[in-house]
C-alpha positions as a printed Julia matrix, in Angstrom:
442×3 Matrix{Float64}:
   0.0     0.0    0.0
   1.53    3.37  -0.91
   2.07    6.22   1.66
  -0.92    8.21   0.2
  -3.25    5.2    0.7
  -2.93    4.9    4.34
  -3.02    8.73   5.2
  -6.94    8.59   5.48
  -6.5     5.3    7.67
  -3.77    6.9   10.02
  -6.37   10.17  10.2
  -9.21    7.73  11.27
  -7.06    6.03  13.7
  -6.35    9.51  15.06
  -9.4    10.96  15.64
 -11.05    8.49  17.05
  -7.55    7.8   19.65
  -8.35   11.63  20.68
 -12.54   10.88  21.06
 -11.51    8.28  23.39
  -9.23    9.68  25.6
 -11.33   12.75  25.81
 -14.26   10.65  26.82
 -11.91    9.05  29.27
 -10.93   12.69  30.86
 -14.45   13.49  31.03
 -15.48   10.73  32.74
 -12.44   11.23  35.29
 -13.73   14.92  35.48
 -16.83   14.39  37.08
 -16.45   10.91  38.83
 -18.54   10.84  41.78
 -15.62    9.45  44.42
 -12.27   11.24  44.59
 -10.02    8.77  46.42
  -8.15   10.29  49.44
  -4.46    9.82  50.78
  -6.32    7.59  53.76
  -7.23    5.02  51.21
  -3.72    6.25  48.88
  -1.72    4.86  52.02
  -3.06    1.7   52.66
  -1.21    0.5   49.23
   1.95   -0.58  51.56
   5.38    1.31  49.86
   8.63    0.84  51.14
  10.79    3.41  48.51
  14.56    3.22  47.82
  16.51    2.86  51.46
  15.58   -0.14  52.5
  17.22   -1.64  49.36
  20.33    0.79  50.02
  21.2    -0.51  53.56
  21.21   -3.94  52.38
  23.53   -3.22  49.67
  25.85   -1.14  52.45
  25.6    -4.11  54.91
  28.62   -5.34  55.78
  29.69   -9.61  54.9
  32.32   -9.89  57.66
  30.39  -13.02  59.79
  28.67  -16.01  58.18
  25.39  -14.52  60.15
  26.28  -10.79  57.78
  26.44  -13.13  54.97
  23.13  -14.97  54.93
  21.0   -12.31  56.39
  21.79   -9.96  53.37
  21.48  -12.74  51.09
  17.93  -13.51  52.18
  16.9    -9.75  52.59
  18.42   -9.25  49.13
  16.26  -12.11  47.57
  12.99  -10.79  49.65
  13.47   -7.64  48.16
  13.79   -8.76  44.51
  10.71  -11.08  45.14
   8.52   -9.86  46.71
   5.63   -7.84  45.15
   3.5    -6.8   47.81
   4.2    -5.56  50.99
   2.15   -5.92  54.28
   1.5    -3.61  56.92
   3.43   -5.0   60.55
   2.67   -4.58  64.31
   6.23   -4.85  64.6
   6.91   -1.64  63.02
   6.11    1.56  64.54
   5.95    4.41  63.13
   8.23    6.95  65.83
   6.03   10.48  65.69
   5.5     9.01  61.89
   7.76    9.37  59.69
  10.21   11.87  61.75
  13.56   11.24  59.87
  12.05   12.96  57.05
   8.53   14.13  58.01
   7.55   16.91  60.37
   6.77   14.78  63.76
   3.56   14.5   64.76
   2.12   15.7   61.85
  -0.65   14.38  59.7
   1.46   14.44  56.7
   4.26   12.21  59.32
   1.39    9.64  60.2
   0.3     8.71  56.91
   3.65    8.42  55.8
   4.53    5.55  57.95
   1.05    4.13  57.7
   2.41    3.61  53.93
   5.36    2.3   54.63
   4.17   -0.32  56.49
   4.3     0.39  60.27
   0.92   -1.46  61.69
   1.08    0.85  65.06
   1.71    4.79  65.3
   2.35    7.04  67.96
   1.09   10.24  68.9
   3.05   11.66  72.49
   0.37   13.11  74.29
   0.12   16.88  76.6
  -1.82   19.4   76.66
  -2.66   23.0   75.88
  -3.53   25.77  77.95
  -7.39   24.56  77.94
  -6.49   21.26  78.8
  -7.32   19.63  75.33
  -4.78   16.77  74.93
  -2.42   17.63  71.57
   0.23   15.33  70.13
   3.73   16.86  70.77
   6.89   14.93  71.44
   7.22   17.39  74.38
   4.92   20.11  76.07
   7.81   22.46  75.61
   9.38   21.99  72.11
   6.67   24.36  70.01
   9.71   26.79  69.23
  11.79   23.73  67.73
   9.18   22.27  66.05
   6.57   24.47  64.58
   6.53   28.03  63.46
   5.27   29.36  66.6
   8.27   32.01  66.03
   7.22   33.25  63.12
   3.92   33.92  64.39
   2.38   36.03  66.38
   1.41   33.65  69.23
   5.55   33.64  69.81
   4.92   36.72  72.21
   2.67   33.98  74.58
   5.86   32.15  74.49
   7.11   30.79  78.16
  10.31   32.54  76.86
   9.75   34.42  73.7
  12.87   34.89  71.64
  14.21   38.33  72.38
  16.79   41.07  70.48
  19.32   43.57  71.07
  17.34   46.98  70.64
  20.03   48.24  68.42
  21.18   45.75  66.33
  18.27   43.49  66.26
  20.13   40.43  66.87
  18.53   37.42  68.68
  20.0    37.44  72.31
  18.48   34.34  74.11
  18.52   31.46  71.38
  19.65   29.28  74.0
  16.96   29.8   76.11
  13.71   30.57  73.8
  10.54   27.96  74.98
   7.58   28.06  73.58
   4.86   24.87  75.52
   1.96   24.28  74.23
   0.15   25.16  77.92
   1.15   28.48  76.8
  -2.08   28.8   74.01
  -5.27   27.5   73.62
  -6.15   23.99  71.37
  -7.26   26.67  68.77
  -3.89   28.3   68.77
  -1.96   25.61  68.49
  -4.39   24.09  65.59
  -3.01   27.29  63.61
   0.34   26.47  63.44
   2.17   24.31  61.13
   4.68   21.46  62.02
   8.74   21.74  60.87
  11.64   19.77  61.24
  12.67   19.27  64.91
  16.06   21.08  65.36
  17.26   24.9   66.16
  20.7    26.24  66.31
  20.9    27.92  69.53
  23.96   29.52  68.93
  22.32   31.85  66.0
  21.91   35.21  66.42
  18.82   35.93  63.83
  16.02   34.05  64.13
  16.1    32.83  60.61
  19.5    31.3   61.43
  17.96   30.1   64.44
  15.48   28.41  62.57
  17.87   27.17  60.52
  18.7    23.96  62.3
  17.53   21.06  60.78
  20.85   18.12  60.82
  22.47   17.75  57.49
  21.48   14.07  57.64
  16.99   14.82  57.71
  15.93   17.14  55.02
  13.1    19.9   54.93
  11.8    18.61  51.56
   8.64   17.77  53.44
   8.29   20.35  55.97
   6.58   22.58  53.3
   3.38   21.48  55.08
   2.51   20.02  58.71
  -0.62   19.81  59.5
  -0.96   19.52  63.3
  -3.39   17.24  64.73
  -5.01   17.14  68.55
  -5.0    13.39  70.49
  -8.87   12.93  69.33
  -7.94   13.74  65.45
  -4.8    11.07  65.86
  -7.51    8.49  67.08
 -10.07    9.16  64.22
  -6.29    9.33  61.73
  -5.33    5.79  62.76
  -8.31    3.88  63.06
  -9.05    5.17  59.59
  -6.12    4.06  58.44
  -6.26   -0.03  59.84
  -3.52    0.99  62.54
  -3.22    0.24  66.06
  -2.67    3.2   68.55
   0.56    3.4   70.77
   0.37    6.95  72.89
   2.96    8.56  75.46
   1.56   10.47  78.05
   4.32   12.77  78.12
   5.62   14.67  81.41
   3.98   17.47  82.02
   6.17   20.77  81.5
   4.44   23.2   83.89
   3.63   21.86  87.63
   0.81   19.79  88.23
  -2.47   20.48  89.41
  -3.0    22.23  86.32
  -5.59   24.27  86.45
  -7.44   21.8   88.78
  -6.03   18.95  86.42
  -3.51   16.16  88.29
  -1.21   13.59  87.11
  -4.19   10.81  87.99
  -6.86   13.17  85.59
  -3.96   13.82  82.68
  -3.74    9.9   82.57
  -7.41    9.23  83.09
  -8.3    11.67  80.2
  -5.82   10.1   78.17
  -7.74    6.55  78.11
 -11.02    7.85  78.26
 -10.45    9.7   74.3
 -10.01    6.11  73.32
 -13.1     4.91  75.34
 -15.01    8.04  73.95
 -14.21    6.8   70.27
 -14.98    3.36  70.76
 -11.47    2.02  70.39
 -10.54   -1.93  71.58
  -8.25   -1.73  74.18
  -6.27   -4.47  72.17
  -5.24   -2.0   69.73
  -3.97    0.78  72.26
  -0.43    0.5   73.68
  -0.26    3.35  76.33
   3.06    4.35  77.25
   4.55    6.51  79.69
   8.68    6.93  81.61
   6.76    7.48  84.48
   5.3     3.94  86.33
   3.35    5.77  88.28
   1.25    6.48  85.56
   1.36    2.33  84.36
   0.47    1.05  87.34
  -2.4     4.18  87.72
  -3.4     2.61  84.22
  -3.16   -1.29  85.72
  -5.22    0.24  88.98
  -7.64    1.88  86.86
  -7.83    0.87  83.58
  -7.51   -2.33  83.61
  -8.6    -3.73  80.54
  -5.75   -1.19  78.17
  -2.81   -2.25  81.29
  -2.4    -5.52  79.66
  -0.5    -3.57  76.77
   0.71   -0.65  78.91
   4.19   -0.04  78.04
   7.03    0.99  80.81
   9.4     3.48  78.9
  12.72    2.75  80.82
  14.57    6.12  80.99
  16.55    5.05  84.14
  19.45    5.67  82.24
  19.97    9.66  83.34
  20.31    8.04  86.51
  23.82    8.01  87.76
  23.41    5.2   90.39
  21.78    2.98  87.46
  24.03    1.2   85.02
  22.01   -1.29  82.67
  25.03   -3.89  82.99
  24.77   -4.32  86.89
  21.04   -6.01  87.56
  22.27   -4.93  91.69
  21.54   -1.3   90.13
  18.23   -1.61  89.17
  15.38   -0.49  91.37
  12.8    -1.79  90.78
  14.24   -5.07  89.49
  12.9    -7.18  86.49
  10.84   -9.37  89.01
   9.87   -6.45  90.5
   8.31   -4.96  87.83
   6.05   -7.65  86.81
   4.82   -8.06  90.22
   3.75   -4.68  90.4
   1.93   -5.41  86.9
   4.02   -4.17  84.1
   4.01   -6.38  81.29
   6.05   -4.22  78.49
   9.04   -2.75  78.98
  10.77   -0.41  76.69
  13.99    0.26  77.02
  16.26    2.47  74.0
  18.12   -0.11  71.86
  21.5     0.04  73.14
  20.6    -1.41  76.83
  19.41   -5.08  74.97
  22.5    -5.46  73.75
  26.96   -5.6   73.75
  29.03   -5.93  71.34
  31.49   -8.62  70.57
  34.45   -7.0   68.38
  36.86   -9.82  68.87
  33.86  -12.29  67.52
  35.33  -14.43  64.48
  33.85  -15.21  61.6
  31.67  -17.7   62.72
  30.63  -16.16  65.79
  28.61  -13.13  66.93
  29.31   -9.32  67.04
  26.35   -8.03  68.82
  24.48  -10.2   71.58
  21.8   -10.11  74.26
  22.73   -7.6   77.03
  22.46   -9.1   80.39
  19.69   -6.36  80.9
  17.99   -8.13  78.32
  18.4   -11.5   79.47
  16.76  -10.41  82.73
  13.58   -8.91  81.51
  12.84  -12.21  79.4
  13.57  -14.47  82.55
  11.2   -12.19  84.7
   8.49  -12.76  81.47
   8.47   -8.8   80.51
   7.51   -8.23  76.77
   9.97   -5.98  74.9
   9.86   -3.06  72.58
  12.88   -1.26  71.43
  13.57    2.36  70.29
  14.3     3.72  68.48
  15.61    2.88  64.83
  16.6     5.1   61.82
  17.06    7.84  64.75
  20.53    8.41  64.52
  23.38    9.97  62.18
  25.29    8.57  59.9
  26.99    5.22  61.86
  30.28    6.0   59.9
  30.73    8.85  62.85
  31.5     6.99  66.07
  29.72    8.01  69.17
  25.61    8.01  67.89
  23.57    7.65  71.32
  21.24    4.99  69.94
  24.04    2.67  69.04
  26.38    3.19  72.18
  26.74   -0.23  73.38
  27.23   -1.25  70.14
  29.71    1.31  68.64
  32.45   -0.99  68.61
  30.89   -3.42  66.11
  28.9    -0.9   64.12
  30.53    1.59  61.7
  28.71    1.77  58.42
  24.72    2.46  57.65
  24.22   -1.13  56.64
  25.1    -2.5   60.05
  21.92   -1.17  61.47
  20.1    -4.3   59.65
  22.12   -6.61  61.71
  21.91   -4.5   65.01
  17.58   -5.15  63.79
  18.05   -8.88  62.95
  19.53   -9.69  66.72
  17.11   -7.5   68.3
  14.24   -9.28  66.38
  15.89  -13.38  66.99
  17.87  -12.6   69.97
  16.5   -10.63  72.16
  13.38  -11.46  70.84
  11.59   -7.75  70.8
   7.35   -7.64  70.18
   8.27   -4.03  68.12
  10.35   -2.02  67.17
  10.03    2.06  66.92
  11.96    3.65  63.69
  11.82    7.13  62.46
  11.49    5.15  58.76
   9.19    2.24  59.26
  10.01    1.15  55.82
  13.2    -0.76  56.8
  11.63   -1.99  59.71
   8.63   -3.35  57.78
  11.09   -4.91  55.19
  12.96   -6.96  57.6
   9.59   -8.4   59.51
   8.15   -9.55  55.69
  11.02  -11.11  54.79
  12.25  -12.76  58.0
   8.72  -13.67  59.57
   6.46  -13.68  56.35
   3.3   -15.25  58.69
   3.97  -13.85  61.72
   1.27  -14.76  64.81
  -1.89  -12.53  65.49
């Protein structure tokens, strides 16, 4: 057929390509349902650093060997990904994500994590707010370029002549400071100042080299009740702090029994299961107020084991610890929580076939006494090739390269045997537990 012959064909074939996609857009214009990033998230994603940690995992021990081998194979296999208790999402998403945000919760609903938590205080009408601390408004949001920075416990101040910022190591900004309506007005940032600036813009300026602001263009700050309605929207379990309070307490006729109380009762209110709430709290007065008076969440109330700051504790000496392992589960507590580095030691003189990271003796203790055990809190840290990161301490020796965080995971997850696992990216988290427990139990 000659070129002229099939011009009228090809014109045909053209029209009636542009008739259909037209129709097509049309029908996509006025289409009934728009689908929302709720339902966008529940299509598990894990993204590109999960994949680069296994390449950057070290092949020193037989155990290095295999486990990247197998994660390796999972990753190149595996088509769909499913959502895992044992990855929590940390305040989201907060490596990259404003914490606490909305945009930080549905981020590591998609990658994966099957709880999230929101850290729990309260404003200056008593309406519970999720904030990593009551005090950390000027780090986190833009209280300071607003005008609610002059209800600041410590507004930022300058020199009268110059205009430079004179108090950047002191500026605090709570969220008892302004009302729930307030503090619905700002917008969530990246968590980090430089407090030796002397502008505010530099002072705001402080986000570590190793996050990123690409996604702090937008942080949409939610209350307690909105993280509730958030979660159980999105097929998630619920895992809370009731953080310390940052102003004394009565507040405003409110004490440290009615801040907990109010706490569970939002979950009540919304006609949560208990099963699917994890409070937590540092303080054990406020577990066993929870195992006194809320009996039916204490089963999953979670001790947060900051007895670290103090100086007559040292996580190697079980003499040191008061109250003991045995202890503890006599009073009740059935999770404990301890940061990563107290469940294990490192083993730098381990050969080959042998192991560089083990159970700590801390560790060992809390299984013997039958105490559950989460773990924080992954992905938190800078890079590993800088000695000295606080999350990997008792490790440090062993651990020098990003990679090595995947086997630091694999003997907290066999070893140890942790229930979960909180990580600033869930996605590596979530990786591991469908590849190395593809049926895990209910």
């Amino acid at each position: 057929m000659s070129r002229t012959g099939a011009l009228p064909r090809m014109g045909l074939a053209l029209a009636l390509g542009i008739v259909v996609a037209l129709a097509s857009a049309s029908a996509l214009a006025v289409s009934p349902e728009k689908i929302s990033a709720v339902e966008a998230a529940q299509n598990v994603t894990l993204g590109p650093r999960p994949l680069f940690l296994i390449q950057d995992m070290d092949e020193g021990t037989q155990r290095e060997r295999q486990l990247k081998e197998t994660l390796m194979r999972c990753a190149a296999g595996t088509e769909q990904w499913q959502r895992r208790d044992f990855s929590i999402g940390h305040r989201g998403a907060a490596m990259q994500f404003p914490e606490h945000t909305r945009e930080s919760y549905l981020a590591a609903a998609q990658m994966g994590a099957g709880i999230v938590e929101c850290d729990v205080t309260f404003t200056e009408d008593k309406a519970l707010v999720c904030r990593h601390s009551q005090c950390d408004l000027h780090a986190t949001t833009n209280i300071l370029e607003t005008e609610l920075a002059d209800q600041c416990s410590v507004p930022p101040a300058f020199d009268p002549e110059t205009g430079a910022l004179t108090n950047a190591e002191a500026i605090q900004c709570c969220t008892s400071d302004i009302t729930v309506s307030e503090f619905k007005s700002l917008e969530g940032r990246m968590d980090g100042v430089n407090t030796e600036a002397s502008s505010l813009a530099g002072y705001l300026d402080g986000t570590p080299g190793w996050r990123t602001d690409l996604y702090a263009t937008r942080g949409t700050l939610m209350t307690h009740a909105e993280s509730i309605e958030l979660f159980r929207s999105l097929g998630v379990r619920m895992t809370p702090e009731l953080k310390a309070p940052g102003v004394p307490m009565p507040f405003d006729g409110m004490s440290q029994a009615d801040y907990a109380q109010k706490m569970i009762d939002e979950y009540k209110d919304a006609g949560v299961a208990a099963e699917d709430v994890f409070p937590q709290s540092f303080n054990l007065d406020d577990v066993r107020y929870w195992i006194d008076n809320a009996p039916e969440f204490a089963g999953q109330a979670v001790y947060l084991d900051g007895r670290y700051d103090d100086e007559t504790f040292d996580h190697r000496d079980p003499a040191s610890w008061s109250p003991s392992m045995d202890e503890l589960a006599e009073q009740g507590v059935k999770i404990l929580a301890p940061p990563m580095w107290m469940l294990l030691e490192a083993r730098p003189e381990a050969g080959e076939n042998e192991e560089r990271i083990v159970p700590s003796v801390y560790a060992e203790r809390a299984k013997t006494a039958g105490l559950e055990l989460i773990a924080w809190t992954f992905e938190r840290s800078g890079p590993l090739s800088e000695d000295g990161e606080w999350y990997h301490q008792s490790v440090d020796a062993v651990v020098d390269n990003e990679g090595d965080k995947l086997l630091v995971l694999d003997v907290l997850a066999k070893d140890v045997g942790i229930m979960g696992l909180f990580s600033d990216w869930p996605a590596t988290v979530t990786l591991y537990d469908n590849c190395l427990d593809p049926e895990p139990a209910t």
